[in-house]
C-alpha positions as CSV (number, residue, x, y, z in Angstrom):
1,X,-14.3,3.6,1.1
2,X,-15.5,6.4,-1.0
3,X,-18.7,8.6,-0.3
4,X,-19.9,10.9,-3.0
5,X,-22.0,14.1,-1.8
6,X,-25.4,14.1,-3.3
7,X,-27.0,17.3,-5.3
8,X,-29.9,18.1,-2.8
9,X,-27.8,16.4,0.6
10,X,-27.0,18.9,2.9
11,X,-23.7,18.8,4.6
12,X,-24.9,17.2,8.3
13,X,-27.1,14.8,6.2
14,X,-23.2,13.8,3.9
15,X,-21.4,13.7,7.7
16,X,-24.4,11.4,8.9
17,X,-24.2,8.7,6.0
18,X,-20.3,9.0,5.8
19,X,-20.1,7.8,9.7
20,X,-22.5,5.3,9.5
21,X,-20.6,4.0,6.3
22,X,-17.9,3.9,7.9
23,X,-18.7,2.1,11.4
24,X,-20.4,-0.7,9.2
25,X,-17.5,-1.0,7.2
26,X,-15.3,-2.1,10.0
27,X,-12.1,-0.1,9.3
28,X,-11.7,1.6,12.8
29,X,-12.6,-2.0,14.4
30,X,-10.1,-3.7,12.3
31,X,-7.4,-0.4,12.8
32,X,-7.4,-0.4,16.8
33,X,-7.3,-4.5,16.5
34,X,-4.3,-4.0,14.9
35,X,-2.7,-1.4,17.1
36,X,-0.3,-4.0,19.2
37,X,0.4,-7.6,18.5
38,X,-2.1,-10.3,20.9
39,X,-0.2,-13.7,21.7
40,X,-2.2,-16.9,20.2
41,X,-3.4,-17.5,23.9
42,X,-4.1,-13.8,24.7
43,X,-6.3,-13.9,21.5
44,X,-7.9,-17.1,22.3
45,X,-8.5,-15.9,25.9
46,X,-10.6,-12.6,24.3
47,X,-11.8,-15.1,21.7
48,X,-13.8,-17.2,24.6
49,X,-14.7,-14.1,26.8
50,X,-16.0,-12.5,23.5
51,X,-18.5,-15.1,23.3
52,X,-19.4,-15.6,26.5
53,X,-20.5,-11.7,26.7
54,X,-22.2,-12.7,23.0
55,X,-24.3,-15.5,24.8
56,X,-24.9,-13.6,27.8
57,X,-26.4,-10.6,25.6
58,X,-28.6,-13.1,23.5
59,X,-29.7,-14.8,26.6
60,X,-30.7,-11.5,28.5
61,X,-32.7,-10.2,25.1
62,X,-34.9,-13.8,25.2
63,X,-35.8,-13.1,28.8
């Protein structure tokens, strides 16, 4: 990822745009994913509870 610092941006505005870049970009979510190794069933165990909180979310907005 690379973020270049525009004439007229002011240094807060730089620090704004850099951590939004980088939370859409995914790198810390992919970084503490990969921080200890997850079994197959351990993974498809947070798989399955990672969709049920999904549904539950989507459900609750509709109401």
């Amino acid at each position: 990822m690379h973020i270049v610092r525009r004439d007229s941006e002011s240094f807060e505005e730089f620090l704004r745009r850099y951590k939004r870049n980088f939370t859409q970009s995914g790198i810390l979510r992919e970084y503490k994913r990969h921080r200890f190794f997850v079994g197959p069933s351990e993974a498809r165990r947070l798989k399955q509870r990672e969709a049920a909180r999904r549904l539950r979310r989507r459900q609750r907005s509709r109401a």
